[in-house]
N, C-alpha and C positions, 0 to 999 in steps of 0.2 A: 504493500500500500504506500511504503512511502514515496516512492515515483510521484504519487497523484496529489501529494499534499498540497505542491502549488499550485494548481487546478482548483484542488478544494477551499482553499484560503481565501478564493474567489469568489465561491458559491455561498448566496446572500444565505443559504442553508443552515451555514459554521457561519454565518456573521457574529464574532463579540465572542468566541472561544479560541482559546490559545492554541499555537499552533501543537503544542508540547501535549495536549490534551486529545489531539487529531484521533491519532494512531490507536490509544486507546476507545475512542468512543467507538469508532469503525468496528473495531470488535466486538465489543457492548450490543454493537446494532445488528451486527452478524452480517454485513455488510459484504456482497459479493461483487465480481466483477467481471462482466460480458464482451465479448468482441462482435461486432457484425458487418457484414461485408456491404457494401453500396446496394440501394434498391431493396437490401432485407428487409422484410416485414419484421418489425421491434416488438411490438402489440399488435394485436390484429383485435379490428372491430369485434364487438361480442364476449371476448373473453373477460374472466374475473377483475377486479382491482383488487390487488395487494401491495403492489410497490412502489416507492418513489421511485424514479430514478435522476440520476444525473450524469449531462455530457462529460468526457472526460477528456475527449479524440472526437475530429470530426464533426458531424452535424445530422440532422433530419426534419421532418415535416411531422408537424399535427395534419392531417387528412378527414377530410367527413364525406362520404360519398352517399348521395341522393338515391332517391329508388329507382330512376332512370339510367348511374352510373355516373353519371355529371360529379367530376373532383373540384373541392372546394377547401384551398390550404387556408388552414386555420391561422396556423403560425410555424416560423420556424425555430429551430430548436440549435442552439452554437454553446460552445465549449466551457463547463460551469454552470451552463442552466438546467434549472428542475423542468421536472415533465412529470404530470397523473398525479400530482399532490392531492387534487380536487375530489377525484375518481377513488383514491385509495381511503381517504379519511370517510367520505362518505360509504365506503366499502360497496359500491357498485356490484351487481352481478353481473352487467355486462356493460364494459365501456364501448362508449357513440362512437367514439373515433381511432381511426389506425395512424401507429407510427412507425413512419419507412424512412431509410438511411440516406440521406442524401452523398453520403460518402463511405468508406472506411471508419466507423467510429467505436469506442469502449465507452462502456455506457456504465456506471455502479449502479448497482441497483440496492436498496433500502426498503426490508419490510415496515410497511407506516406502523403497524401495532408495536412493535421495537420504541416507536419515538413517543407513543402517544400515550405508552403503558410502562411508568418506571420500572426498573428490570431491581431486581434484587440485591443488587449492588446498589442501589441507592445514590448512583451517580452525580455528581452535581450539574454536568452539565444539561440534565434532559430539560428545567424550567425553559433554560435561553433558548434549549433546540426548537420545545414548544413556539415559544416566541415568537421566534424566526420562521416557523410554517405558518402560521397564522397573517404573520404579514407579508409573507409571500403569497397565501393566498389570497388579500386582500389585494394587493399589486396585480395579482393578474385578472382582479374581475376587472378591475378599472381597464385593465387592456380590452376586456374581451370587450367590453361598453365603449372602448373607442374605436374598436371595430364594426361593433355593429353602427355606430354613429358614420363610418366611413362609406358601408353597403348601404346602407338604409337611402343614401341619396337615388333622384331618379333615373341620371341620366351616366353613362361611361365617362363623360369629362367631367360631371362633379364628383363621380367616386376617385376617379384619378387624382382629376389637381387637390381634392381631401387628403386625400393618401400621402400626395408629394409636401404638402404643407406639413403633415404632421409629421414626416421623417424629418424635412427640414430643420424645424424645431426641437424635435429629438436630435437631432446633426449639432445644432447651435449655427449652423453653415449655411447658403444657399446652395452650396456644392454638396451633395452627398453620394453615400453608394447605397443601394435596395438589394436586399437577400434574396432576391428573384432577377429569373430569366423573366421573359416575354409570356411565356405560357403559362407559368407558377404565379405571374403578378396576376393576369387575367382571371386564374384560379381563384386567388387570394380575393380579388374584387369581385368574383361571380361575374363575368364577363365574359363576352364572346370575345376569342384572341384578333379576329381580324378584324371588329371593330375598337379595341384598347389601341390597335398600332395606328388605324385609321387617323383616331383621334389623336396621339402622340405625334404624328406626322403634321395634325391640322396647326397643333399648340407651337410647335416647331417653327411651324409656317407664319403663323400671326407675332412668333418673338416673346410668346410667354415663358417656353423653358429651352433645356437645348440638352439634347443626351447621348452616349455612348455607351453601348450595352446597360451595364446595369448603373452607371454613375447618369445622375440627374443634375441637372442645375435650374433653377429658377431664376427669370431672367427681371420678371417683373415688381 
């Protein structure tokens, strides 16, 4: 485990626990660690929630697919971030959404009952770990709400330029880069892909932004 420390020092998870306390708590937690190959299925729709996990390597997708087949990325998932917190605390019988590897990645995984049920050891660290799930989960409803605030618009230029605004200011920049290709943004905004490029061509045109693959800039 200790490879992953710096990794984990990262993850808002251990936010406010000693690095010298890491090694031990991982144990405590029973704390395992997986490898999976690009395109792997991580969780697949349907099955139980039991575990947290977190990026360690690599990257992947939250996915939600429709009854028609139509994919719709949730979010992406980069290196330190939790994943199914929501899912496993609520103890789910079957999770809405699948998560597939967008690369090479090692993923830990953390049974939530471990965090959420002090272990007999009487550890000190389990209040803060508590803690730190709770406002993690708190952080990512507000995502999922500016999500939906992003879709919820009527048209593909006002999902877009929403979208470009708010990385912006996540950016602090008008320069930024987007965690999507062309086809994964259109995903992501529930769009059809040859009407998102359409419009990115249009905004191009009129001198609102100006882009290269996945780097944006806002011009206005």
């Amino acid at each position: 485990m200790e490879k992953y420390l710096k990794v984990l020092r990262n993850c808002s998870l251990f936010r406010n626990i000693e690095e010298s306390h890491l090694t031990k708590m991982l144990t405590c937690l029973g704390a395992k660690v997986e490898s999976f190959d690009k395109k792997y299925t991580i969780i697949a729709e349907g099955n139980p929630a039991k575990y947290i996990g977190i990026m360690l390597s690599g990257s992947a997708q939250i996915i939600r697919m429709d009854y028609f087949g139509n994919r719709n990325i949730v979010s992406g998932i980069e290196v330190s971030e939790t994943f199914c917190e929501a899912f496993a605390c609520a103890e789910v019988k079957a999770v809405p959404v699948t998560i597939v590897a967008t690369e090479p990645c090692e993923i830990m995984l953390i049974d939530c009952s471990h965090i959420l049920h002090t272990c007999s050891n009487n550890c000190g660290f389990h209040q803060q770990l508590i803690f730190n799930l709770m406002k993690d989960l708190a952080t990512k409803n507000i995502m999922f709400h500016q999500k939906i605030e992003i879709t919820s618009k009527r048209s593909t230029r006002e999902k877009l330029l929403s979208y470009l605004t708010f990385q912006a200011k996540k950016a602090g920049s008008n320069v930024f880069d987007i965690p999507f290709d062309r086809q994964e943004l259109a995903d992501y905004l529930e769009v059809d892909r040859s009407g998102l490029s359409a419009e990115i061509s249009k905004l191009r045109a009129e001198g609102i932004i100006e882009c290269r693959k996945n780097r944006f800039e806002i011009l206005y």
